[in-house]
N, CA, C and O atoms as a DFTB+ gen file, in Angstrom:
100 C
 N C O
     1  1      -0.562     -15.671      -8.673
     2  2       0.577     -15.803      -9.582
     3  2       0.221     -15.172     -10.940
     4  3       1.079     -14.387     -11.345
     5  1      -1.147     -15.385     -11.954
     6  2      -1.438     -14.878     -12.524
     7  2      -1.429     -13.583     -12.843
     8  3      -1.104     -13.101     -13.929
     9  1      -1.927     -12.814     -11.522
    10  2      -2.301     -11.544     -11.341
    11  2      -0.878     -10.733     -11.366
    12  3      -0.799      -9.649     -11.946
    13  1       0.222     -11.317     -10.711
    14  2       1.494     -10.945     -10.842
    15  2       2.135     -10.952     -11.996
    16  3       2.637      -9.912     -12.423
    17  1       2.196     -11.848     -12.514
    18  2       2.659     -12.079     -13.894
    19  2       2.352     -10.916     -14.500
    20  3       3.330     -10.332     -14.965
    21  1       1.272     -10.376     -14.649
    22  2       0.007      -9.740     -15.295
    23  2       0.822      -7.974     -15.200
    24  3       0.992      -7.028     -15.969
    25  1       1.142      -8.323     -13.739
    26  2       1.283      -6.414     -13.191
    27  2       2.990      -6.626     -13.508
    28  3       3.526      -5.619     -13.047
    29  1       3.741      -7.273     -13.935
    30  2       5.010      -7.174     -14.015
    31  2       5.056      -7.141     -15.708
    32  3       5.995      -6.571     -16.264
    33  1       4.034      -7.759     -16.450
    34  2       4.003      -7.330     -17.554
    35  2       3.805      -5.965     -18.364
    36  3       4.348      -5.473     -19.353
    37  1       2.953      -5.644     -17.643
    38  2       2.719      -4.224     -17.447
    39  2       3.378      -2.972     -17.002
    40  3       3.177      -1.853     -17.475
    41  1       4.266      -3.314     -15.949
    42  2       5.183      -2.561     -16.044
    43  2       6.356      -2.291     -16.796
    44  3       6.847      -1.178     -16.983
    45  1       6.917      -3.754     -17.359
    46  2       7.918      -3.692     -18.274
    47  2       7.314      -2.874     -19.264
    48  3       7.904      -1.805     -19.426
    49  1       6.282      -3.063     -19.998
    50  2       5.531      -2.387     -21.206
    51  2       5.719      -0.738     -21.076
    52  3       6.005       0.082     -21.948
    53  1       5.457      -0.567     -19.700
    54  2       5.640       0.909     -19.452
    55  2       7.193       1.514     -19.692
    56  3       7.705       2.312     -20.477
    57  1       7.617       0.747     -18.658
    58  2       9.273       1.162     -18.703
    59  2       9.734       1.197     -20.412
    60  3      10.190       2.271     -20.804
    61  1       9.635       0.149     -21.341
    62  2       9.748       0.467     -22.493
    63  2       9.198       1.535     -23.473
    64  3       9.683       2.097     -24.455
    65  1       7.743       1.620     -22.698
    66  2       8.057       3.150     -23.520
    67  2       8.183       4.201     -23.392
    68  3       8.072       5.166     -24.149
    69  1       8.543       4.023     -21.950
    70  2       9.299       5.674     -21.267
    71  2      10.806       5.656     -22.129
    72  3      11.425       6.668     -22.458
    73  1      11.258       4.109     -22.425
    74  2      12.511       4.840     -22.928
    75  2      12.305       4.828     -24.461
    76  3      13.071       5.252     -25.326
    77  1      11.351       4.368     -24.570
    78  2      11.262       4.733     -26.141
    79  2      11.043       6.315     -26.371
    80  3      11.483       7.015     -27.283
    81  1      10.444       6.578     -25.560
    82  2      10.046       8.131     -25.821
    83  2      11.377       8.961     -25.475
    84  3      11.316      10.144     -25.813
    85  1      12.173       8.683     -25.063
    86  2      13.828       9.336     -24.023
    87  2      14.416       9.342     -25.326
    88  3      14.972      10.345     -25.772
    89  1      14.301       8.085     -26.064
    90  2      15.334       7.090     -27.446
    91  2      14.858       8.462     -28.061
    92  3      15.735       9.321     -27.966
    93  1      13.658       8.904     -28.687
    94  2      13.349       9.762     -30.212
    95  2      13.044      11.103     -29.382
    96  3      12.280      11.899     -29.928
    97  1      13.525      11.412     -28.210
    98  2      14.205      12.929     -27.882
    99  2      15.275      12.881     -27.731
   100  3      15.910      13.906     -27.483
């Protein structure tokens, strides 16, 4: 459960800054 938590955190983090980077192009 930990470990999940962990890798879903991580992906959100990503996804945010793929669109952060989309947002300031």
């Amino acid at each position: 459960m930990g470990l999940e938590s962990r890798v879903h955190l991580t992906v959100t983090a990503s996804v945010a800054a793929i669109h952060r980077q989309i947002k300031l192009k």
